[in-house]
C-alpha positions in Angstrom: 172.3 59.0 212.3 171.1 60.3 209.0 168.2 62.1 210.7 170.6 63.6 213.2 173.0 65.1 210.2 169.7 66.1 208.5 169.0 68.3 211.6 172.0 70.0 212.0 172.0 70.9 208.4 168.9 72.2 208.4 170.3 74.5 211.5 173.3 75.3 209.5 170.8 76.1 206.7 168.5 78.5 209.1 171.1 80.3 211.0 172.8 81.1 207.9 169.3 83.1 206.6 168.8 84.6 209.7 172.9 85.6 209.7 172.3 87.4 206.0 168.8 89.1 207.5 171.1 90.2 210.5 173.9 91.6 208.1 171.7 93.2 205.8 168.3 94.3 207.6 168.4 94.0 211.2 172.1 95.5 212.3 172.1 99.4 211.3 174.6 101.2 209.5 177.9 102.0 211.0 178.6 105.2 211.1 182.8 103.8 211.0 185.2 106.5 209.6 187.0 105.9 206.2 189.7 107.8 204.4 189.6 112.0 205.4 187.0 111.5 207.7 184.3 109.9 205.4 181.9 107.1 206.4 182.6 103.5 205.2 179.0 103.0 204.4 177.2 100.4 203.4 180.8 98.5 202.8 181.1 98.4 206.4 178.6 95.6 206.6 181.3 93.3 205.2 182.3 93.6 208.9 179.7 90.5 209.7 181.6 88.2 207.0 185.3 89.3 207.7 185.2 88.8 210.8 183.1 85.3 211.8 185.8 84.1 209.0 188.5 85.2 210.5 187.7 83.4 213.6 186.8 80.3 211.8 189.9 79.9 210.1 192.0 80.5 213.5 189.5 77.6 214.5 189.9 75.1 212.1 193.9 75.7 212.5 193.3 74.9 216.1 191.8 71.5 215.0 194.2 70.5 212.9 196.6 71.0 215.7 195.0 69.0 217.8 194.5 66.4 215.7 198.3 66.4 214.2 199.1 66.1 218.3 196.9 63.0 218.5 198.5 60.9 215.6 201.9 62.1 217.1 200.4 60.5 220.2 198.1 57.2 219.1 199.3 57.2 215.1 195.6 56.5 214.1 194.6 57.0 210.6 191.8 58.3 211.3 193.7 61.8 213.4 195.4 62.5 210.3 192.5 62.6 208.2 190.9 65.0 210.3 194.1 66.6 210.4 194.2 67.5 206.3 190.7 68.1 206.4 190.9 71.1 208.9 194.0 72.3 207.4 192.1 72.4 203.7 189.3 74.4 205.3 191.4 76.4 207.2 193.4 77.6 204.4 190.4 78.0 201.9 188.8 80.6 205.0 192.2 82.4 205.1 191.7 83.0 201.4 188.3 84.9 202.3 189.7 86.2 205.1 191.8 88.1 202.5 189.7 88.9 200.1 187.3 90.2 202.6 189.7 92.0 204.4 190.8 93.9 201.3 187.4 94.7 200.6 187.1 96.2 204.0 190.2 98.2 203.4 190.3 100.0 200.4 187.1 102.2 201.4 188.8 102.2 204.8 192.4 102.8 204.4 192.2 103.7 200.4 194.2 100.7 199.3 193.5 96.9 199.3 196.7 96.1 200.5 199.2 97.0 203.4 201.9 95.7 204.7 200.0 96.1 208.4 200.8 93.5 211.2 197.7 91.5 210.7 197.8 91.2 207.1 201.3 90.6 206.8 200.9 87.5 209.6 197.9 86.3 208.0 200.0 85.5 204.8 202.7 84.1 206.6 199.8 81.9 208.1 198.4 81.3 205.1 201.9 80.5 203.1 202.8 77.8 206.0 199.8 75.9 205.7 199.9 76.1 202.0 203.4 74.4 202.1 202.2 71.6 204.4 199.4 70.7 202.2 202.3 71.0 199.4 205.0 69.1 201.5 202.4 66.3 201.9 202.3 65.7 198.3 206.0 65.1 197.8 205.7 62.5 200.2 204.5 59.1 199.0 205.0 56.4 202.1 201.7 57.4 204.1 202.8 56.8 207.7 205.9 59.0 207.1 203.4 61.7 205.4 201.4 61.8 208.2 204.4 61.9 211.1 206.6 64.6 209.1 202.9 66.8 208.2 201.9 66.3 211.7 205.1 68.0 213.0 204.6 70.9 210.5 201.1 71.5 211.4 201.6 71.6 215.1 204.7 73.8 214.7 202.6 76.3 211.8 200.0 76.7 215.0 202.4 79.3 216.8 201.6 81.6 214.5 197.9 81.5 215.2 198.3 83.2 218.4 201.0 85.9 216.8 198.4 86.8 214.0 196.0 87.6 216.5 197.5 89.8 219.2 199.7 91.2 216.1 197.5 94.5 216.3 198.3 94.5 220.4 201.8 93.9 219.6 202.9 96.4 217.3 201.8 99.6 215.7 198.4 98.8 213.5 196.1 100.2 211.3 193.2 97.2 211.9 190.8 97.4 214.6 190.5 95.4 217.7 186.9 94.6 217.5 186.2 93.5 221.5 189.2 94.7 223.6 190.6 97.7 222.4 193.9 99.1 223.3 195.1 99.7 220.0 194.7 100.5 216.7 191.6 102.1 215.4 188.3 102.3 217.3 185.1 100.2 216.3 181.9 101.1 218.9 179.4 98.2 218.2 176.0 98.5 219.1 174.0 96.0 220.6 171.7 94.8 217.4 175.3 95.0 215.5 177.1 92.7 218.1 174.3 90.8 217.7 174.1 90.2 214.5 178.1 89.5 214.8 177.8 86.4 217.4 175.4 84.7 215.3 177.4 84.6 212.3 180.0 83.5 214.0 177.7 80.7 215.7 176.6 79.8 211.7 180.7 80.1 210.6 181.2 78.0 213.1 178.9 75.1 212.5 179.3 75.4 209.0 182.9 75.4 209.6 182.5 71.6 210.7 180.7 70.9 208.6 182.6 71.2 205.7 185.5 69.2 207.7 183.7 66.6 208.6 182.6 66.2 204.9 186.3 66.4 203.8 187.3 64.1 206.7 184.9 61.5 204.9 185.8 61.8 201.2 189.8 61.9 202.7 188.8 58.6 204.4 187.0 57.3 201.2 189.8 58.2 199.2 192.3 56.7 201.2 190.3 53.0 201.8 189.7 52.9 197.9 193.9 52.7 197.2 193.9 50.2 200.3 191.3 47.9 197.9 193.6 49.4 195.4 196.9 47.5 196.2 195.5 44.5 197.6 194.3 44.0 194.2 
């Protein structure tokens, strides 16, 4: 078992280099348009972070639905652990989704902030989940906490779907990267899309990583006031 996490580090580890070298060496520089017609540059390469962690966080929101769905289903422990844990990564990547994405825009739109579609759904996104993870902490009877944060986190998911068709829905400024009927045009060139899919591959598994290691020190945590109170 320990040889089989050592493995899939050591993956995570490798497709991680290989998503930098593709990011910063192997994909060529877009030639994307930024304010009055000027090329984004070298900037543009945040492209390769922005948007593997975009998907990522969509992802781990997914997960904790899932697993908020199971407890409502089985009420296992062990659901709502994996539960927090995807919720605590998938607000931490909405963060850098953010941050990235501000990057992105001031060369692009000349200010780090907009009140576009996608951003302003993202926040919303982000603000639900925050209040969940706040929610759970005014809660102290831990069936309850997991029944009541299940019930948020499953109903917190619908706007998953409406933060990403948000640029097909209304009138945007951001780019629809892979089916484009809206808002402005991205061309992506084979060594670029590339690069793209196997960051997202390394996101990905690195994503699951970092659950399953909160998942564990959530169940660590938990057992330890168990031992606690029986003593």
């Amino acid at each position: 078992m320990r040889e089989r996490r050592s493995w899939f580090l050591w993956l995570v580890g490798f497709l991680g280099l290989i998503s930098l070298y593709g990011a910063f060496l192997f994909a060529p520089r877009a030639k994307w348009p930024g304010p009055a017609g000027t090329q984004l540059g070298e900037v543009q390469r945040i492209f390769y972070f922005h948007v593997p962690i975009a998907w990522v966080m969509f992802f781990a929101f997914f997960l904790a639905f899932i697993f908020s769905v199971l407890y409502l289903v089985q009420r296992k422990r062990v659901w709502d652990v994996w539960a927090v844990a995807s919720v605590e990564v998938g607000v931490l990547f909405s963060v850098l989704a953010m941050i990235t994405g501000s990057l992105w825009a001031k060369p692009a739109w000349g200010v780090y902030w907009t009140w576009d579609p996608r951003l302003t759904t993202i926040l919303i996104l982000f603000l639900m989940y925050v209040g969940y993870l706040i929610f759970r902490g005014f809660v102290e009877e831990e069936s309850q906490q997991a029944r009541l944060g299940a019930v948020i986190s499953i109903l917190a998911f619908a706007n998953v779907p409406l933060t990403y068709i948000s640029v097909r829905l209304w009138r945007s400024l951001h780019p629809v990267v892979f089916f484009q009927n809206s808002g402005e045009k991205v061309a992506i060139s084979p060594p670029m899309l590339t690069t793209l899919l196997v960051s997202i591959l390394f996101f990905t598994l690195f994503t699951l990583a970092l659950i399953r290691f909160r998942a564990r020190v959530e169940m660590l945590e938990r057992t330890l006031l168990d031992l606690g109170g029986e003593a």
